[in-house]
C-alpha positions as CSV (number, residue, x, y, z in Angstrom):
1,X,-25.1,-8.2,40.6
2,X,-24.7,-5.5,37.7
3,X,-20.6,-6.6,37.4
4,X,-21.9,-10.8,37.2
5,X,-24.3,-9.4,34.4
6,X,-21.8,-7.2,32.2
7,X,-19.3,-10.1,32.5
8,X,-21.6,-12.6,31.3
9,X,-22.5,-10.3,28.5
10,X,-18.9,-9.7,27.7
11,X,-17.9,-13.7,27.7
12,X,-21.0,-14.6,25.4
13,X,-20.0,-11.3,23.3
14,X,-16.5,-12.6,23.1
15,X,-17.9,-16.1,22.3
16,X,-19.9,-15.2,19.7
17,X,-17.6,-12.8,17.5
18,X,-14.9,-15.6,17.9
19,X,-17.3,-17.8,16.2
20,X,-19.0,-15.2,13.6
21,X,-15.1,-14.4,12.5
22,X,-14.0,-17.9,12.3
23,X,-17.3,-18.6,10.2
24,X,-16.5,-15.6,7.9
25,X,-12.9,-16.7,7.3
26,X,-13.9,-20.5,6.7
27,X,-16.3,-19.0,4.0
28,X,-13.2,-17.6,1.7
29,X,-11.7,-21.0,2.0
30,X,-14.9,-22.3,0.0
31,X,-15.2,-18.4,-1.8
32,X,-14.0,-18.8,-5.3
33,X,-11.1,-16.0,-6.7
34,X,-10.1,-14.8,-9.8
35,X,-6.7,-16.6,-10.3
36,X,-4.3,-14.9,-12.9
37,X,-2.0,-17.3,-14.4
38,X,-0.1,-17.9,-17.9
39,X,-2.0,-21.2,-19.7
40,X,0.6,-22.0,-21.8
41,X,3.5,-22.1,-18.7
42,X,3.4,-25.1,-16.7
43,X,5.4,-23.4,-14.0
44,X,3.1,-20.4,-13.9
45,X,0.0,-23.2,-13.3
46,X,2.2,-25.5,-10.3
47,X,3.3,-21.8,-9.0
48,X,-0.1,-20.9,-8.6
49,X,-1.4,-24.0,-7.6
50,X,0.9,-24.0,-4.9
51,X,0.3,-20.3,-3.8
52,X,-3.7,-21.3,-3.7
53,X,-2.7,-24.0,-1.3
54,X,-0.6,-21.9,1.0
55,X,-3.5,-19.6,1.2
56,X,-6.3,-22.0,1.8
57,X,-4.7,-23.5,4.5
58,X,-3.6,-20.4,6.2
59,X,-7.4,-19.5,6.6
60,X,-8.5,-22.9,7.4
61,X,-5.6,-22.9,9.9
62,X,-7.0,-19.5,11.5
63,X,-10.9,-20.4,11.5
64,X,-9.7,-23.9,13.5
65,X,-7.8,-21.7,16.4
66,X,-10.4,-18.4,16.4
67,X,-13.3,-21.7,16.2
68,X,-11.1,-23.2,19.7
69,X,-10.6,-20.0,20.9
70,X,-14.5,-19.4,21.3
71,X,-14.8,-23.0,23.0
72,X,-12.2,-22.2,25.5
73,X,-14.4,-18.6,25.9
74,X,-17.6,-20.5,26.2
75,X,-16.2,-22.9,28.8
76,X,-14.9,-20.8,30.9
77,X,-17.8,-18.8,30.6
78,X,-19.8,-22.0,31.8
79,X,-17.8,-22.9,34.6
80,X,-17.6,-19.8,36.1
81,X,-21.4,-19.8,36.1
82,X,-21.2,-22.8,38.1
């Protein structure tokens, strides 16, 4: 009974930080930075456009698989209550 109850606390647990963490990292996506660049180069601006980019999408990238991960937690969480 006790070792049903800890591993249901530990799969909701589990389920629940995945989520929390992919919500926090989804948030600097939208969070806006302090961006130092020259004005008056073009190729600093497209260099640090580009940079932004490779950032943004790395984050969004790891909220999508820590935001799967915590489904896959929560299913098998479900269907091994079943």
């Amino acid at each position: 009974m006790f070792n049903v109850l800890k591993d249901e606390t530990l799969f909701l647990a589990i389920e629940v930080g995945l989520w929390l963490i992919s919500l926090i990292v989804s948030f600097f996506v939208l969070y806006p930075v302090k961006y130092m660049f020259n004005t008056n180069s073009v190729e600093t601006i497209i260099e640090m456009q580009e940079k932004i980019i490779r950032y943004k999408r790395f984050l969004l990238t790891l909220s999508i698989i820590l935001y799967l991960a915590s489904l896959i937690v929560l299913s098998v969480f479900l269907i091994k209550r079943l």
